[in-house]
N, C-alpha and C positions, 0 to 999 in steps of 0.2 A: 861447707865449702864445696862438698864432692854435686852435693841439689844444687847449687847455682851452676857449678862448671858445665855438669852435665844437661839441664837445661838450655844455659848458652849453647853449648855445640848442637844440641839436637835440635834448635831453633836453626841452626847455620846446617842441618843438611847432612848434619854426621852420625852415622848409625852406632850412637856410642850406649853397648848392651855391661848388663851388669857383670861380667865379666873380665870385661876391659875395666870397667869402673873400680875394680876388685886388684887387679896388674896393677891401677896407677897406682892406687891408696898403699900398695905394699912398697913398688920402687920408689915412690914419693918419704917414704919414712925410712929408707932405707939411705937415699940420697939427698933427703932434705929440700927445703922451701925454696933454695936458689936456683937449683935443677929444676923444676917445677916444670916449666916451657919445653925443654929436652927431654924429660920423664913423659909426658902430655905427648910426644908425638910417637913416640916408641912406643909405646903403651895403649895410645887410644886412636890410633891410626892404622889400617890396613891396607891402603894401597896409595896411589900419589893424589888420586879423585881426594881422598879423605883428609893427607896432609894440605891441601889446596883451600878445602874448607876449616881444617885446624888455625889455620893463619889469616881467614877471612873474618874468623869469629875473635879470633885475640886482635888483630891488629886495629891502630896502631899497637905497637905492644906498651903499655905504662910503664911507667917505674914503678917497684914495689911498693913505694910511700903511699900512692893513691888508688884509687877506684876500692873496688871488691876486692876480697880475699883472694879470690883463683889469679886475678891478675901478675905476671910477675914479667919481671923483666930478661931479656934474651942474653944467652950466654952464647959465647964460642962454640966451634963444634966441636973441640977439645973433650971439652965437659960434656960429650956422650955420655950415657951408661951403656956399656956394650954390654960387660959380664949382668948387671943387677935385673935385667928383662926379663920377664919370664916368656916361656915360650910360647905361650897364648895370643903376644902381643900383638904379633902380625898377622893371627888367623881373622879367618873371613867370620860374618855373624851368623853361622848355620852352623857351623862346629867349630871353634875357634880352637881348641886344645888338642885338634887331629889332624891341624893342615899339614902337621911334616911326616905324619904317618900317611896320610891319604895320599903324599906325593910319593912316597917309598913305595907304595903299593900299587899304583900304577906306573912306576917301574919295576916291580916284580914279575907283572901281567906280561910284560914283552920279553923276558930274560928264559930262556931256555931251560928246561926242566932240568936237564939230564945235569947241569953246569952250577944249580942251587945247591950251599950247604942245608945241615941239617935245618938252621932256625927258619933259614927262606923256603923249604921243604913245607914245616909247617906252616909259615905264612900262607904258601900257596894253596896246601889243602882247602884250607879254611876261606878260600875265594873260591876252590870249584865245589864248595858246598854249597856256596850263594847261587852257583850257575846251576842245581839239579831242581830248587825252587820254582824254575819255572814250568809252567803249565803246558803240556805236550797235549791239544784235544785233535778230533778228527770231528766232522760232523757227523752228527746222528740220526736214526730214522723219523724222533717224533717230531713234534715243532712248540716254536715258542713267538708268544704275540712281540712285533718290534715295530721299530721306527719306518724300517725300509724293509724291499725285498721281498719276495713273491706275494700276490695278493690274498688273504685271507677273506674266501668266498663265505664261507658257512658265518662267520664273523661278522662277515661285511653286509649279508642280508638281515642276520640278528638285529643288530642295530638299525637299519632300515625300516624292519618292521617294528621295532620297539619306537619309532618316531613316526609311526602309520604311515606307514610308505612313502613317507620324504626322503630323499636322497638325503644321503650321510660322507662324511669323507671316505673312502675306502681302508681297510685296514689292512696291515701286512704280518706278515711271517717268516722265521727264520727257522733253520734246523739248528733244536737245540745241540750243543759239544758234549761231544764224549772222552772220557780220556785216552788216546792212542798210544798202545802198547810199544813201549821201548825195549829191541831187544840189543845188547853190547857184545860182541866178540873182541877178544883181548888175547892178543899174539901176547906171548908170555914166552917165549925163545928168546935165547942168551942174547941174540942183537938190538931187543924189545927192553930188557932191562932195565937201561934208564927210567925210560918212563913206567914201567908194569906196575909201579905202587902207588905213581899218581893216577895213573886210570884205574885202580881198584879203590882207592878212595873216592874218585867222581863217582865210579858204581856204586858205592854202599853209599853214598849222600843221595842219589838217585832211589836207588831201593826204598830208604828209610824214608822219602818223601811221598812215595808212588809204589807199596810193595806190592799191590795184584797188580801192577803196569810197569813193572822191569823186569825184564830175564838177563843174567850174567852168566857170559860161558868162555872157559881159557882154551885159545889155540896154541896149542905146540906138536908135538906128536899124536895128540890126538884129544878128542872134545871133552872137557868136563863142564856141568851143570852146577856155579858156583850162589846159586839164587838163596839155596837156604843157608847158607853160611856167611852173608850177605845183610841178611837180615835180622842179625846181632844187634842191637844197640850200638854198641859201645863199639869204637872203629876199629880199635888196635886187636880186637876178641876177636870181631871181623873177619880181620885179616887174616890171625892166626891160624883161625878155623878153615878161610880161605886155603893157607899154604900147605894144610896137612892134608887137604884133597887134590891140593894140585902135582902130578908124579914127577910131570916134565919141564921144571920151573928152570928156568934159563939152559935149555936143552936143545934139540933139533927144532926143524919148519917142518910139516905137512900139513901147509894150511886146506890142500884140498880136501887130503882128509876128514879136516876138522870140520870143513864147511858141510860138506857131503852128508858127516854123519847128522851136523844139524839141520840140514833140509830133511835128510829121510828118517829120521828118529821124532824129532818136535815140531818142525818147521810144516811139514806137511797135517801134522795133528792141531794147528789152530795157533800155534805161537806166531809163524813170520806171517799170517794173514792179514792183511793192511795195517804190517805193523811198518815202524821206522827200523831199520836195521843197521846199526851203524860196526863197522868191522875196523879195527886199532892193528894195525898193521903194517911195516915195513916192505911187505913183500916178498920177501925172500923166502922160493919155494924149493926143496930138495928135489922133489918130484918133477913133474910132466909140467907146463905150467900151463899147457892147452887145457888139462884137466882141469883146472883151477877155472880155469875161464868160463869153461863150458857151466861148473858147477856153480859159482858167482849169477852166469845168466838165469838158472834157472829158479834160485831165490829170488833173482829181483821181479823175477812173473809172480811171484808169490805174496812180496811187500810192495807197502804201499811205498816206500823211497828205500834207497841202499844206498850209505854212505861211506864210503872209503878214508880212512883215517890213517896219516903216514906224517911219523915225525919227521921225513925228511923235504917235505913238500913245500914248507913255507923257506926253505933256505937260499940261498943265490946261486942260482948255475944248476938248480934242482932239475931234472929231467926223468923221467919214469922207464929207466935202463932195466930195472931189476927183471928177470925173467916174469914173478906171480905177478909184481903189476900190470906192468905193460899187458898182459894178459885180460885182467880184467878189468882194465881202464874203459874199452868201449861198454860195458857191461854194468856200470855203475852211475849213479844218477850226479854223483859230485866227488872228488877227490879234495880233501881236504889238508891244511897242514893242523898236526898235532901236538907241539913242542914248543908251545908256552899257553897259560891262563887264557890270555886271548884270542888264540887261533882256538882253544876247546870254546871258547863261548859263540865262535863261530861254528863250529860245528853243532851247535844247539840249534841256531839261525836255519841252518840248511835242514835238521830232522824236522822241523816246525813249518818248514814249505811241503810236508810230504800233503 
């Protein structure tokens, strides 16, 4: 009965995957032969495209006395099965058993970090581990044969003269990619808190994907160098290792400091060199915030993009008041917001234009 039904349907246009076929067979024995018609559309229909063709392939509808087996005759809408469905019934045919998680989690992507409990905490990690997977390159010096793109001379004569000097189509080249060095500063001061554990989770999913092409360093009172501690495996070891080098964990602002010491300690020794620099920060500086500015410009002569990250950026009526901003607002290639899933996957978007 299930090879004819599903036959029929899939003759009439309806993407009816074993799965579904699998929903009907169990709510069908569960609610029996008379439900058959109301089981058949809860079960092996996904959108109203689907029920439209459900009812093109049964109708007219018979009475049970005649035709085939699958045939059966229409009941009230009474005789739903609400409770007996399983939840697969209404997913789509590329994952039918994850439509209502996949809808949960692109509402998790837009909810504000600082505002998730614990289980959305982890949900969310485990979506900006997906975001470190992508490939960060910069172009490189050698080249590689392609479709398009500057014309490949020494190539293009080869062949010419491999066809004795008959003209040949010409041939092109591109600069193979390299991978560009990502480096993160992560304000880790008591106003920072909220988020400091999900951007040390996006850094160690980063790391563990790209470890000679991440540098991780915490601002707060002053610079630490959180790379090898980073490069743990296991996230939670991580982090732990993370918190026992970090002094000034939700502590004061001197981000100039912070920054200063990272331009004149590493940044000038080959780290910020056409790198992406992206800096996770509120802005809020105790100090001078001319300093900050000054100090901001002279990294970005250094990198190849400087990205400004501020969880208060994407919210309504946001305005860049804070003294360290406003400072280094002209100084920066993009100001971003940082306080949900998908404003960090924005801020991928913008390191990946550097």
């Amino acid at each position: 009965m299930l090879v004819e039904l599903a036959g029929k349907l899939r003759a009439a246009g309806l993407p009816v995957t074993l799965d579904r076929l699998a929903a009907y067979a169990e709510a069908l024995d569960t609610a029996g032969v008379a439900h058959a018609y109301w089981v058949g559309r809860l079960t092996l229909c996904g959108s109203p495209e689907d029920i439209a063709r459900y009812d093109a392939a049964l109708a007219p509808p018979p009475s049970a006395a005649r035709g085939p087996s699958w045939q059966v005759r229409r009941l009230p809408e009474r005789s739903l099965l609400r409770s007996t469905v399983p939840p697969s019934a209404a997913a789509d045919d590329r994952d039918p058993a994850l439509s209502v998680q996949a809808a949960d989690a692109e509402v998790l992507r837009h909810r504000d970090i600082a505002t998730l409990s614990d289980a959305e905490r982890a949900e969310a990690a485990a979506l900006l581990a997906r975001i470190a997977t992508a490939d960060i390159t910069r172009p490189g010096r050698r080249h590689r044969p392609a479709g398009h793109g500057d014309v490949d001379r020494r190539r293009s004569v080869r062949a010419m003269l491999r066809a004795g000097g008959e003209p040949r189509p010409l041939l092109h080249r591109v600069r193979a990619p390299r991978p560009r060095r990502l480096v993160l500063l992560i304000d880790v001061s008591g106003s920072m808190s909220p988020y400091a554990d999900a951007l040390l989770r996006l850094a160690h999913a980063f790391t563990r994907h790209r470890p000679r092409w991440t540098e991780t360093y915490s601002l707060g009172t002053r610079l630490t160098r959180l790379t090898p501690a980073l490069r743990i495996r296991d996230v939670e070891a991580a982090l732990r290792e993370a918190g026992r080098h970090i002094p000034d964990w939700r502590g004061g602002t001197r981000l100039a400091d912070g920054v200063a010491a990272f331009v004149r300690r590493d940044g000038h020794r080959g780290v910020a060199r056409r790198a992406a620099v992206v800096v996770f920060s509120d802005g809020w500086e105790s100090a001078d915030p001319a300093r900050l500015g000054a100090t901001v410009a002279h990294l970005r002569r250094l990198a190849a993009r400087t990205v400004w990250v501020s969880p208060h950026a994407g919210r309504p009526g946001f305005a860049p008041t804070a003294g360290g901003l406003a400072a280094v607002l002209p100084h920066v290639d993009a100001l971003v917001a940082g306080h949900t899933v998908a404003a960090l996957h924005a801020v991928l978007e913008e390191v990946r234009r550097a």
